[in-house]
C-alpha positions as CSV (number, residue, x, y, z in Angstrom):
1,X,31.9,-30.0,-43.6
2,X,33.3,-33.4,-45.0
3,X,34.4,-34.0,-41.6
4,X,31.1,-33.7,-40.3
5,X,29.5,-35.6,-42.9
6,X,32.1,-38.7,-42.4
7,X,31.5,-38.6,-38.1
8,X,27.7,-38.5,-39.0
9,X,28.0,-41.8,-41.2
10,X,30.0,-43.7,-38.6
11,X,27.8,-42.7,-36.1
12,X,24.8,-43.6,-37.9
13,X,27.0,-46.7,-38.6
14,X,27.8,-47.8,-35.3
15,X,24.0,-47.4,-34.2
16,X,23.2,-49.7,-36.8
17,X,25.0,-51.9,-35.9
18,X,25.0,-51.9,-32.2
19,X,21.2,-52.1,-32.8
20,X,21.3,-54.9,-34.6
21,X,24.1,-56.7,-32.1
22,X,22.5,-55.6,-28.5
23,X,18.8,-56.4,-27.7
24,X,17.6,-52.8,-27.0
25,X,16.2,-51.6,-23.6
26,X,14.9,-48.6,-21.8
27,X,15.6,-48.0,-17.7
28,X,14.7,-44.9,-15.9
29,X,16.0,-43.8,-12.5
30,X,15.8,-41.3,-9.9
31,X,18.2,-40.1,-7.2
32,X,15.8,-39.7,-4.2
33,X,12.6,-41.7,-3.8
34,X,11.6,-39.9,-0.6
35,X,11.6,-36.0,-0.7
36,X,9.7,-32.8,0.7
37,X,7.8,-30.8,-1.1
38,X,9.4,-28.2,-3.4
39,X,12.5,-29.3,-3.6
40,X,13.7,-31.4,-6.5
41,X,15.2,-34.6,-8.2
42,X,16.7,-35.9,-10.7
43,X,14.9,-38.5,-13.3
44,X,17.1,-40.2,-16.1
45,X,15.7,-42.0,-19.0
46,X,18.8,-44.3,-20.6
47,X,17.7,-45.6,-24.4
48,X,20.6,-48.3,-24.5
49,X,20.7,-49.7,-28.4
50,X,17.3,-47.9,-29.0
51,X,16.0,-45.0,-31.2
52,X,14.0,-42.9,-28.6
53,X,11.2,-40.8,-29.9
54,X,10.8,-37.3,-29.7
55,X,10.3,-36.1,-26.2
56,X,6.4,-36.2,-24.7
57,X,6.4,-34.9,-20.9
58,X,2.7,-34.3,-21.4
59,X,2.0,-36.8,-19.0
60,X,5.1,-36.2,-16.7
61,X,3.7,-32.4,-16.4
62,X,0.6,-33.6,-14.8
63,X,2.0,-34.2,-11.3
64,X,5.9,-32.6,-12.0
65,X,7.0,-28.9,-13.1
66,X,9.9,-29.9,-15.5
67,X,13.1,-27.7,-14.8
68,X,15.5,-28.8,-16.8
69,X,16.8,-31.2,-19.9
70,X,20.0,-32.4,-20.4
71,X,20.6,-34.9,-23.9
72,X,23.4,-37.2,-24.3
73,X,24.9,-39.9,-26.4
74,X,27.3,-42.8,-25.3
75,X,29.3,-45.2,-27.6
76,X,31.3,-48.3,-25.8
77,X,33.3,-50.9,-27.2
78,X,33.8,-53.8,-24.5
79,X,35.3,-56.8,-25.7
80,X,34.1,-56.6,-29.2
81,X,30.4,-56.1,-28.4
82,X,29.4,-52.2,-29.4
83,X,26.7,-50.6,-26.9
84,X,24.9,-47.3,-27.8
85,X,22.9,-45.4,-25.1
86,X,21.2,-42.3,-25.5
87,X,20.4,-41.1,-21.9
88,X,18.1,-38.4,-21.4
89,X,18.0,-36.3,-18.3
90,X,15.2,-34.4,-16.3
91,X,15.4,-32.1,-13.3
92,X,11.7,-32.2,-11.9
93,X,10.0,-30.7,-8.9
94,X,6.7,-32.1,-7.2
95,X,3.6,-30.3,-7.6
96,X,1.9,-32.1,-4.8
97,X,2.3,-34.1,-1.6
98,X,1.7,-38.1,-0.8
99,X,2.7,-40.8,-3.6
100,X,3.2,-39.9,-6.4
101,X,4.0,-41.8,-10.0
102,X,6.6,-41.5,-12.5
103,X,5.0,-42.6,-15.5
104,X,6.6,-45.6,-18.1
105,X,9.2,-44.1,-21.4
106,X,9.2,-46.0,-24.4
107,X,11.5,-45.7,-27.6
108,X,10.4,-46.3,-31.3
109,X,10.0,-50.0,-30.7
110,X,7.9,-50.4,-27.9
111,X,10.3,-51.4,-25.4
112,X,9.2,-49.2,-21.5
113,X,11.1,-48.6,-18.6
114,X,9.4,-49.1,-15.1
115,X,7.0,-46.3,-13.4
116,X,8.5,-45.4,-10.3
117,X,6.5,-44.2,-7.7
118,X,8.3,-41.4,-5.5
119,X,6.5,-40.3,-1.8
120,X,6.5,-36.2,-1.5
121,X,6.0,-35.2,2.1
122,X,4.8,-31.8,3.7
123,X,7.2,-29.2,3.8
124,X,6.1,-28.1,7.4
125,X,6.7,-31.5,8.1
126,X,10.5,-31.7,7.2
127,X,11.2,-28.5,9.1
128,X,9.2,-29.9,12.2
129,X,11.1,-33.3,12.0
130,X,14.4,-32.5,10.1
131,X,15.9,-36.1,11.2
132,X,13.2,-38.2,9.9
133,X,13.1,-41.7,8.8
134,X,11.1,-41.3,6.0
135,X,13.8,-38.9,4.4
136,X,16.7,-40.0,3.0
137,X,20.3,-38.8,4.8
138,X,21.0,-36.5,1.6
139,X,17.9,-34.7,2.4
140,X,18.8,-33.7,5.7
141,X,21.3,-31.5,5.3
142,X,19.3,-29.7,2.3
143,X,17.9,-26.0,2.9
144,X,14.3,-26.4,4.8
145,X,11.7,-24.1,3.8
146,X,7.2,-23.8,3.3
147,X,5.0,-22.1,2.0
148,X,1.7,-21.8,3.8
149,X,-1.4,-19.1,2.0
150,X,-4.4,-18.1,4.3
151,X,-7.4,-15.3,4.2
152,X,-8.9,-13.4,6.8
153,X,-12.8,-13.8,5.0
154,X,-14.2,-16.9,4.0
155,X,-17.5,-15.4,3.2
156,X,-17.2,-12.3,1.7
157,X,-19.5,-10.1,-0.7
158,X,-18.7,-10.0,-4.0
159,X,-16.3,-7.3,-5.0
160,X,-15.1,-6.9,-1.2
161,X,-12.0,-6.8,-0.1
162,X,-10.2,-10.0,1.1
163,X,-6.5,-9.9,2.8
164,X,-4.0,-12.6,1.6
165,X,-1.4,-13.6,3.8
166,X,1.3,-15.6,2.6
167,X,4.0,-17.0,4.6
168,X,7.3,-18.4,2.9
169,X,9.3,-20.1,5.9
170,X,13.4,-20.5,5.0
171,X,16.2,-22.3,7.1
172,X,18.2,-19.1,5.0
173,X,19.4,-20.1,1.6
174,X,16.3,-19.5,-0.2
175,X,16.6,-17.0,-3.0
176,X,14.0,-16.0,-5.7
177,X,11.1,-13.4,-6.9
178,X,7.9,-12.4,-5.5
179,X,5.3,-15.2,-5.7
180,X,2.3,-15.0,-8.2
181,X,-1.2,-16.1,-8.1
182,X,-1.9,-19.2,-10.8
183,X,-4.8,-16.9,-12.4
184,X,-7.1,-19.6,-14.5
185,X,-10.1,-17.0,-15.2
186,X,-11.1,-13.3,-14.4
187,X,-13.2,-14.0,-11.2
188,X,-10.0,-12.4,-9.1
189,X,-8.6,-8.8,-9.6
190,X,-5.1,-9.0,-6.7
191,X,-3.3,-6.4,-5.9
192,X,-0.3,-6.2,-3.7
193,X,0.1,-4.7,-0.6
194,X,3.2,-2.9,0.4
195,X,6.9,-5.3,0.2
196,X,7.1,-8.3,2.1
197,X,7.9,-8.5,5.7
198,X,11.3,-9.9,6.7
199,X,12.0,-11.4,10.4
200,X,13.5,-14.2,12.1
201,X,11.7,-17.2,13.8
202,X,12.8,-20.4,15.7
203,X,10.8,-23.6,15.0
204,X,12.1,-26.9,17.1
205,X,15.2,-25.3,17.8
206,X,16.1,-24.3,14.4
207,X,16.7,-20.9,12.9
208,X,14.3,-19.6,10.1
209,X,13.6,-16.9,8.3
210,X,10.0,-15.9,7.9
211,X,9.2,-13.7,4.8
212,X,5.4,-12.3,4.9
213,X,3.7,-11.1,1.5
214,X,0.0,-9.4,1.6
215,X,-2.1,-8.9,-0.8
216,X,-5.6,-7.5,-1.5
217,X,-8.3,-10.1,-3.6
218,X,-11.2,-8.9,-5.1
219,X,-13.8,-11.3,-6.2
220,X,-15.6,-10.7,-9.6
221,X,-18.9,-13.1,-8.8
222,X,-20.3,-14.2,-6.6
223,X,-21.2,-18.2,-5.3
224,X,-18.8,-20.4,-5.1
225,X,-15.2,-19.6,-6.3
226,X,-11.6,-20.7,-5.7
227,X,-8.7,-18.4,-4.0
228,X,-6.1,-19.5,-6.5
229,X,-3.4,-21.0,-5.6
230,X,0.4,-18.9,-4.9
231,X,3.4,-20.2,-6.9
232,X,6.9,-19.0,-5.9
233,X,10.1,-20.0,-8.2
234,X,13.3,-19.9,-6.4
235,X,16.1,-21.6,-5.9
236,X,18.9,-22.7,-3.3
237,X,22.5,-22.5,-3.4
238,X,24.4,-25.7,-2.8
239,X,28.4,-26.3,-2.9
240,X,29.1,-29.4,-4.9
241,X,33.3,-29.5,-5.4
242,X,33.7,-32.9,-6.2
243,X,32.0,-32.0,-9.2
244,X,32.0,-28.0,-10.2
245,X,35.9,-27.1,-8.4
246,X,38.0,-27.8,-11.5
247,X,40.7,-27.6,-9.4
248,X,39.7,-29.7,-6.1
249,X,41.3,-32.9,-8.0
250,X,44.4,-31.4,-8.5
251,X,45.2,-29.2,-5.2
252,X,42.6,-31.1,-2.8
253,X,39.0,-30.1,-1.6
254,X,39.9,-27.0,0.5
255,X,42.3,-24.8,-2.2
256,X,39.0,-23.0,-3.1
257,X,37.8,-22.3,0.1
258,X,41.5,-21.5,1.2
259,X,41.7,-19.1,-1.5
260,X,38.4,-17.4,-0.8
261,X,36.6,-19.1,-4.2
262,X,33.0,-20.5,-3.8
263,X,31.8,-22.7,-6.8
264,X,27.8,-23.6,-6.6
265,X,25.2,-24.9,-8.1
266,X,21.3,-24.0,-7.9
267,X,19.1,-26.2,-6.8
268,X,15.8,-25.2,-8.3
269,X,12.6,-25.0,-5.8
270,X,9.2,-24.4,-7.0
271,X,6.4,-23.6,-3.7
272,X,2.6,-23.6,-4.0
273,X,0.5,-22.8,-1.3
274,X,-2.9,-24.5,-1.2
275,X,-6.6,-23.4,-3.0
276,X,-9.1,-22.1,-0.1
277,X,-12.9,-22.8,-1.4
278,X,-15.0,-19.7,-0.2
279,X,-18.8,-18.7,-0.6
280,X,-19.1,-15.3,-1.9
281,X,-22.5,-13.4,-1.3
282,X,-24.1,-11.2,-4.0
283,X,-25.4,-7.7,-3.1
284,X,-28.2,-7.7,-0.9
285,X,-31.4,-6.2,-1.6
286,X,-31.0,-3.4,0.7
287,X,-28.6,-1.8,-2.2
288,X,-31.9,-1.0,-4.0
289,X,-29.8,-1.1,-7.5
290,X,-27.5,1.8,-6.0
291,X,-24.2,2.0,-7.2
292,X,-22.1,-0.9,-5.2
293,X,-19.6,0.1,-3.0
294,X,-18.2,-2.6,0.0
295,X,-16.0,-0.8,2.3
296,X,-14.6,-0.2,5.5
297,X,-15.0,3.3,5.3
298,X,-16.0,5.9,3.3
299,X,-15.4,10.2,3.9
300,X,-16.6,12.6,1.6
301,X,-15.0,16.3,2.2
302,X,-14.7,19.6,0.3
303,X,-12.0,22.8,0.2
304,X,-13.5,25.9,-0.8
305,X,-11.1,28.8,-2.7
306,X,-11.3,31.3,-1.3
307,X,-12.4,29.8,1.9
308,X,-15.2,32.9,2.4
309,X,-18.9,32.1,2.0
310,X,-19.6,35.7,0.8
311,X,-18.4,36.8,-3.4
312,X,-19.2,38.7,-5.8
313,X,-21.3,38.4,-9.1
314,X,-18.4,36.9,-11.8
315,X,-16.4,36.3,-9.4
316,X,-14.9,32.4,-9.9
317,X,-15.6,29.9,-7.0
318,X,-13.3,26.9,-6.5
319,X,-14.6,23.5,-4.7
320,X,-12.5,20.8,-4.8
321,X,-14.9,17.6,-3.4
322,X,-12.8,14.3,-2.3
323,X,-14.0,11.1,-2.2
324,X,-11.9,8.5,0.1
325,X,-12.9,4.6,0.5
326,X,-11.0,2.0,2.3
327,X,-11.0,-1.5,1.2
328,X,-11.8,-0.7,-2.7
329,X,-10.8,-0.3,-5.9
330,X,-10.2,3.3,-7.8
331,X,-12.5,1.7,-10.5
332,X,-15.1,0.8,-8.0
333,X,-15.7,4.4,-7.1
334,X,-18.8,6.2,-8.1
335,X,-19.0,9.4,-10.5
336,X,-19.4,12.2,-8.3
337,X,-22.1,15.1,-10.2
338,X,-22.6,18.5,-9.1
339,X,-26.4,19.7,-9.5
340,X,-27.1,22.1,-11.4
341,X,-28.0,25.5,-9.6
342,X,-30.1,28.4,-10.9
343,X,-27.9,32.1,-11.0
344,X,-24.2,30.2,-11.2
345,X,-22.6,28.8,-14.3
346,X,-20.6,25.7,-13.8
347,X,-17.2,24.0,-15.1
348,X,-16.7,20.9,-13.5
349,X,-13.4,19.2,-14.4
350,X,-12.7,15.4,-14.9
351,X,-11.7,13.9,-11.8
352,X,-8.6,12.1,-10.6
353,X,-7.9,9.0,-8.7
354,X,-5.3,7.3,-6.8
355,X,-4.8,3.8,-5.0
356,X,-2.3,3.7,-2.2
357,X,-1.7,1.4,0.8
358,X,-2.9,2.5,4.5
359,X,-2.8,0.0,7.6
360,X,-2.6,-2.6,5.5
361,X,-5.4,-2.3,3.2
362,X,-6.1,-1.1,-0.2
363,X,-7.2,2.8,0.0
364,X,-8.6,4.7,-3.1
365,X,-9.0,8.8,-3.5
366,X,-11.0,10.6,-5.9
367,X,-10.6,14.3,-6.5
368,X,-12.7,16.9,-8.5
369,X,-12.9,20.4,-9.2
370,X,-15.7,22.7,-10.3
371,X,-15.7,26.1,-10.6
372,X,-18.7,28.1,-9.8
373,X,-19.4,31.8,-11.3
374,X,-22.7,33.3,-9.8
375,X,-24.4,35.6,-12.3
376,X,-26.5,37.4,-9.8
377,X,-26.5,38.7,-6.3
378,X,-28.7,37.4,-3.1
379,X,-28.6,33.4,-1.6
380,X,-26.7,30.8,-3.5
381,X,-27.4,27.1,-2.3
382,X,-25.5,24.5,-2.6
383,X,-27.3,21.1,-2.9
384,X,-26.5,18.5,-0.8
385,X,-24.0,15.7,-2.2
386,X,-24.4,12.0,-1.0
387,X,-22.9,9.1,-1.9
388,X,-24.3,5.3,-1.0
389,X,-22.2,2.4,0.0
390,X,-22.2,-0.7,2.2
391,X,-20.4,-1.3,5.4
392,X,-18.7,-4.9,5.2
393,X,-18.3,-4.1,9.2
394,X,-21.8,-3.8,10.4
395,X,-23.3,-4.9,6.8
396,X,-25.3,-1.7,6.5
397,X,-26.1,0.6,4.1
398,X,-24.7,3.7,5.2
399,X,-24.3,7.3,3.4
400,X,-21.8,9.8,3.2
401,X,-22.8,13.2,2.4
402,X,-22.2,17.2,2.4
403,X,-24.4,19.3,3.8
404,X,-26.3,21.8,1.5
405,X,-23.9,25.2,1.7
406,X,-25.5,28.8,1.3
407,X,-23.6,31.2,0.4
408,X,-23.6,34.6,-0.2
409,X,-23.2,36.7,-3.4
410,X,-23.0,40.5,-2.5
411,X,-21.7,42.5,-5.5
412,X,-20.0,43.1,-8.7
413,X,-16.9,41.2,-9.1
414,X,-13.5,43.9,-9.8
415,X,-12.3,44.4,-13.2
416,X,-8.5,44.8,-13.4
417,X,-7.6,48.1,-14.4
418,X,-3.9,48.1,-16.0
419,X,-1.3,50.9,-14.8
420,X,-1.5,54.7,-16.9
421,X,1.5,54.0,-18.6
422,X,1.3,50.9,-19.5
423,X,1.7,49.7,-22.9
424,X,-1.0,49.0,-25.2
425,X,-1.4,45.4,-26.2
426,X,0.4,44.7,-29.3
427,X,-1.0,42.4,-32.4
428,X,1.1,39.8,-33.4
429,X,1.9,39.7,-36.9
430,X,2.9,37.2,-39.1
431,X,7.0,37.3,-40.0
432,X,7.1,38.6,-43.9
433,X,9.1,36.8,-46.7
434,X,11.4,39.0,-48.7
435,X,10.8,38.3,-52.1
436,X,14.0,40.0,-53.1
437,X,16.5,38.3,-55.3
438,X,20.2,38.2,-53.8
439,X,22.4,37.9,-56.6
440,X,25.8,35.8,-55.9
441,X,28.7,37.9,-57.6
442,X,31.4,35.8,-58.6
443,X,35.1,36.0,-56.6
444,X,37.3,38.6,-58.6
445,X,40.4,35.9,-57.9
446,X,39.8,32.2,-59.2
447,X,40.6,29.4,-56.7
448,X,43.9,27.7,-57.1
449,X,43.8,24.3,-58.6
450,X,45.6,22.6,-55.9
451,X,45.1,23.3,-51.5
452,X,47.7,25.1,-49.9
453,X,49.0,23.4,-47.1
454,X,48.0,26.3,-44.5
455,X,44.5,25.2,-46.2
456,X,44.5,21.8,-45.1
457,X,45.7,23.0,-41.6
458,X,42.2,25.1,-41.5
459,X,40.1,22.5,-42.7
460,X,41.4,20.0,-40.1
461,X,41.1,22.5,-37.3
462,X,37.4,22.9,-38.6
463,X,36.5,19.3,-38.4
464,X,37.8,19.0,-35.1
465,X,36.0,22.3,-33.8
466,X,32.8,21.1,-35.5
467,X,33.5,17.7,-33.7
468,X,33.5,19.4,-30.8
469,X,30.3,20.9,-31.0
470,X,28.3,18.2,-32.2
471,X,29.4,16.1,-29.2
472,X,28.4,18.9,-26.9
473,X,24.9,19.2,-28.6
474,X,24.5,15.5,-28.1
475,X,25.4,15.8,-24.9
476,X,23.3,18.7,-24.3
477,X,20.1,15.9,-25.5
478,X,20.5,13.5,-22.7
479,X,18.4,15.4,-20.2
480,X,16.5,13.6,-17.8
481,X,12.9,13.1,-18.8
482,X,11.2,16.1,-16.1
483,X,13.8,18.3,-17.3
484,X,13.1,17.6,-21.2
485,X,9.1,18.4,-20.2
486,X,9.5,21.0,-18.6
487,X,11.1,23.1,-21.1
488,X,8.8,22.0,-23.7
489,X,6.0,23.2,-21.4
490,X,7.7,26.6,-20.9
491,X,8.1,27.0,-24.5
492,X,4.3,25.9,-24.7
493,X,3.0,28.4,-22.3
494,X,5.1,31.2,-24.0
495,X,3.3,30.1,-27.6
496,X,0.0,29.6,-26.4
497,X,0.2,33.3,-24.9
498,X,1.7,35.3,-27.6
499,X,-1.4,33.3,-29.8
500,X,-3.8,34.3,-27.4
501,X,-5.3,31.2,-27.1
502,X,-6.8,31.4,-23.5
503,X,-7.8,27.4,-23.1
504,X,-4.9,26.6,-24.4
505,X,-2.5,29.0,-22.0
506,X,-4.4,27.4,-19.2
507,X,-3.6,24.0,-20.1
508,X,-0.1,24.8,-20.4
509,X,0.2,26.8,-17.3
510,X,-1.4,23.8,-15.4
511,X,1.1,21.1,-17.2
512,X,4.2,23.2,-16.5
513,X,3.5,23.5,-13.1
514,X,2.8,20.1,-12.6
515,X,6.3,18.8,-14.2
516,X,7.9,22.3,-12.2
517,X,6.8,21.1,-8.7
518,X,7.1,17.0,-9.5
519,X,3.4,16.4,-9.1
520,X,1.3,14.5,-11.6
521,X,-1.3,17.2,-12.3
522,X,-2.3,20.6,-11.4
523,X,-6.7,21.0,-11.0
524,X,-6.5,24.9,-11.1
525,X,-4.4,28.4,-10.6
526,X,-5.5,28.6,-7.0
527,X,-3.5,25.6,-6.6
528,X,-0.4,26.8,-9.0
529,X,-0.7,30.4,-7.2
530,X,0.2,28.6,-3.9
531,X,2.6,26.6,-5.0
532,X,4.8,29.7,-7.5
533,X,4.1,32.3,-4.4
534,X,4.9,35.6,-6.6
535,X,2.3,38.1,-6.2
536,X,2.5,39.6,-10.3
537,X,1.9,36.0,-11.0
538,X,-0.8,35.2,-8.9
539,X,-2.4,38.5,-10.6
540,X,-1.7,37.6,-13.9
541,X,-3.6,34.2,-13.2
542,X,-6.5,35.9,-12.0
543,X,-7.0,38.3,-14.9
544,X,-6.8,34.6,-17.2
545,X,-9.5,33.0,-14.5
546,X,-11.7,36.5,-15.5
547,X,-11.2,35.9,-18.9
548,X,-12.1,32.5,-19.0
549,X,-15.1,32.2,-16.5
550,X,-16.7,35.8,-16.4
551,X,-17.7,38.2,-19.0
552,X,-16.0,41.4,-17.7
553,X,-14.1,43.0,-19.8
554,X,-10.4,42.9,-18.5
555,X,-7.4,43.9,-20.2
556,X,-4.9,41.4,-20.7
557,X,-1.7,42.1,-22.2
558,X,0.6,39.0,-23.3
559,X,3.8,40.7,-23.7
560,X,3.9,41.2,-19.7
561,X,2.5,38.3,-19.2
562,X,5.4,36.5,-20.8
563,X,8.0,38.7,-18.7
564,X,6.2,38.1,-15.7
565,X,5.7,34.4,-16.3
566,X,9.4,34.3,-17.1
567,X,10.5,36.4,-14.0
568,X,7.9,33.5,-11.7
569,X,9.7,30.7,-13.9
570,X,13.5,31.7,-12.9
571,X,12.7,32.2,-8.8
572,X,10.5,29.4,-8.4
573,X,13.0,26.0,-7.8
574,X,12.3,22.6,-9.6
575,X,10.6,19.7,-7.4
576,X,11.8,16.0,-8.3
577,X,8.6,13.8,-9.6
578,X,6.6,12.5,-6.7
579,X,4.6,8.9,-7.0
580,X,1.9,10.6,-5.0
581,X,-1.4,12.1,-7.0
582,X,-3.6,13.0,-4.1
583,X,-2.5,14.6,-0.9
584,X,-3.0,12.8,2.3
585,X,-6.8,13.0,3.1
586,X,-7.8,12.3,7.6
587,X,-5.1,9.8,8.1
């Protein structure tokens, strides 16, 4: 610490007086004055025999991303005359083409450097004319690369769908992440579409990779808005020896190379593609205040379980109804209601959505169940379901709908009669405390005062046994995630059927079959029946659907529901976790 103290006070000493015995100054140079756009160069700001103040790139920022900040401090003593400089150092990148201006540094005492004035040209332009006068020869050999944004709609409705296509152009040492959009305000909701595209080109002669991102742009509002613009941060690899090899001054230049060693540097490169002004239209009268829905398509389809039009009084009706729009967003879809009908009770479930990628737009599902139980026999209609929305195609207001369905309820629905000897259900009672005292009665030998050594051979065999054990149980907890929910649903469905709580075993069944087959829920049993395929189950789930949506009396009995579920659980194999929600709907 007293060392640090005394080089701090000779320091401060020496500036003092090299102050005091230099007239101060401040320079500031660059190593290119002539560059493309996105690649970088170096600025340095030298304080010689000046205090310099605390760093404001405020203005610098304005036409320059800053990159990077190196600090130093030089001391010289030439001929008796002290010199301190204090040399500040800036890796910058461009932010836009034509000329533009480094502005003035000053130190404490008002003393500026220079502006310099720098000219940025096109990227496209540099790959198009890679020996060009107007760059400097330590440009030319440089990685080439561009970045070039366009849309397919320039005068869109609000909320529809616009394709992005961005195209990042590189002679092939151009390395970095995905580009993002420079997001100012919530007029834009983007979403990607698919990975980018990878494939090689040949511009002037030269080889080039071409690397093609999509992506899907929603506008919030509508008149006139901005695309934002695409930033991408990479960087490029460059072998500098002379300067990073610490042994090319010893052995030569080409040990490293000879030996198979590569020492680099990255040169930072920051890409923006250009805004695009468009005119976005608002919804056009003919909506009539309907719910607003721009797409390319729109389908609206049904599956019926069981698929026969004719059942019986009680008996539980599934209709699943799907809703599929291309070119939207899941939260642009409407809410799908089923109309109430006179002679059928109703449970409608909450629906599902998805958003994938098909032919290169954004495509969005929604699924919901209802089940229908008809409380009396004769004609049961179905009403009609429509849904509204506006084709960005032919700009029309189109409607998808399904047809009004009859169907036909002929009879009593079965009651499920259990076999003549089996077992009447038992009632589950609550485990009893003993409130019997157990009295300890003391050893008739006392313990010696002092271990045995056979003792301390049993205790350390213990420890390591027990060691043992607990490493195997910790073991035993690293399960994978499925694996972990799966077994806590099994456990669940077992618990919620020995309680008897029906909405509860239903929940279960449905969540354990979700996490069994790898799917990311489960709507009903018709859909767990087909996936477990064992026929006791299957019954089993239809004597819960009576109980749940009829008022028959069935007998249910949870002790062989338990074996059987158990019995399903052990032949039925386990399905990894797939990303999908919703099944493929008329690809």
């Amino acid at each position: 610490m007293k060392k640090f103290v005394y080089l701090f006070i000779c320091i401060s000493a020496a500036w003092s007086f090299a102050v005091q015995a230099q007239t101060p100054s401040v320079t500031a140079s660059v190593d290119k004055a002539t560059l493309p756009l996105g690649q970088s160069l170096n600025l340095e700001i030298s304080y010689n025999n000046a205090q310099p103040p605390q760093a404001d790139l405020s203005e610098l920022r304005q036409d320059f991303d800053v990159v990077g900040v190196m600090e130093s401090t030089n001391i010289n003593i030439i001929n008796g005359q002290h010199n301190m400089e204090y040399v500040r150092k800036f890796r910058i990148i461009p932010k836009r083409e034509g000329d533009l201006t480094i502005p003035a540094f000053a130190d404490k005492q008002g003393n500026k450097s220079a502006p310099i004035t720098i000219k940025v040209l096109p990227a496209d332009a540099v790959i198009s004319s890679p020996a060009s006068s107007n760059q400097p020869a330590s440009a030319q050999n440089e990685d080439k690369f561009s970045i070039n944004g366009r849309i397919n709609n320039n005068n869109p409705f609000v909320q529809q769908e616009i394709i992005y296509t961005l195209t990042l152009l590189d002679s092939g040492g151009l390395q970095g992440r995905e580009p993002v959009f420079e997001l100012t305000d919530k007029d834009w909701i983007i979403r990607a579409l698919g990975t980018p595209v990878i494939k090689p080109q040949v511009i002037n002669g030269k080889k080039m990779r071409e690397i093609t991102f999509k992506y899907a742009l929603f506008p919030q509002r509508s008149g006139k808005l901005t695309v934002p613009a695409a930033r991408f941060e990479g960087y490029t690899l460059s072998r500098s020896q002379k300067r990073i090899d610490p042994f090319a001054d010893l052995f030569g230049d080409d040990l490293s190379a000879s030996l198979g060693f590569t020492f680099a540097e990255q040169n930072p490169v920051i890409l923006r593609t250009k805004p695009i002004e468009i005119n976005v239209q608002s919804i056009p009268s003919e909506n009539n205040g309907n719910w607003w829905l721009p797409a390319q398509s729109v389908i609206l389809a049904d599956k019926w379980e069981p698929e026969t039009m004719e059942f019986n009084v009680g008996e539980a009706i599934h209709r699943t109804v799907y809703l599929k729009a291309d070119g939207v967003l899941d939260n642009q879809l409407p809410e799908l209601q089923f109309a109430q009908i006179d002679g059928s009770k109703q449970y409608p479930e909450k629906p599902a959505t998805e958003m994938s990628v098909e032919n290169g737009n954004v495509v969005s599902v929604m699924k919901i169940s209802n089940v229908y139980i008809p409380s009396q026999t004769g004609k049961l209609i179905i009403p009609e379901m429509k849904v509204n929305w506006f084709d960005v195609n032919t700009k029309q207001i189109k409607t998808a709908s399904l047809p009004a369905k009859e169907i036909s309820i002929v009879g009593s629905a079965s009651t499920f009669t259990p076999p003549q000897d089996a077992p009447e259900p038992q009632k589950i009672s609550e485990p009893q405390t003993s409130e019997q005292n157990i009295a300890v009665q003391p050893s008739e030998t006392a313990a010696p005062n002092s271990l045995k050594n056979w003792q301390l051979v049993l205790i350390a065999a213990g420890a390591f046994v027990l060691g043992i054990l607990l490493t195997v149980l910790l073991m035993k907890g690293h399960t994978k995630p499925q694996e972990h929910n799966l077994k806590h649903w099994h456990k669940s469905v077992l618990a919620a059927a020995k309680s008897r709580d029906l909405r509860g075993l239903r929940d279960c069944l449905l969540n354990w079959g979700a996490e069994k087959f790898g799917l990311a829920k489960l709507n009903s049993f018709n859909e767990l029946k087909d996936l477990v395929k064992d026929k006791a189950f299957a019954d089993e789930l239809d004597k819960l659907n009576a109980l749940l949506y009829t008022e028959n009396d069935v007998t249910w009995n949870p002790k062989d529901f338990c074996i059987i579920f158990e019995n399903a659980a052990k032949k039925t194999k386990t399905s990894p976790k797939k990303d999908k929600l919703l099944p493929d709907l008329y690809n």
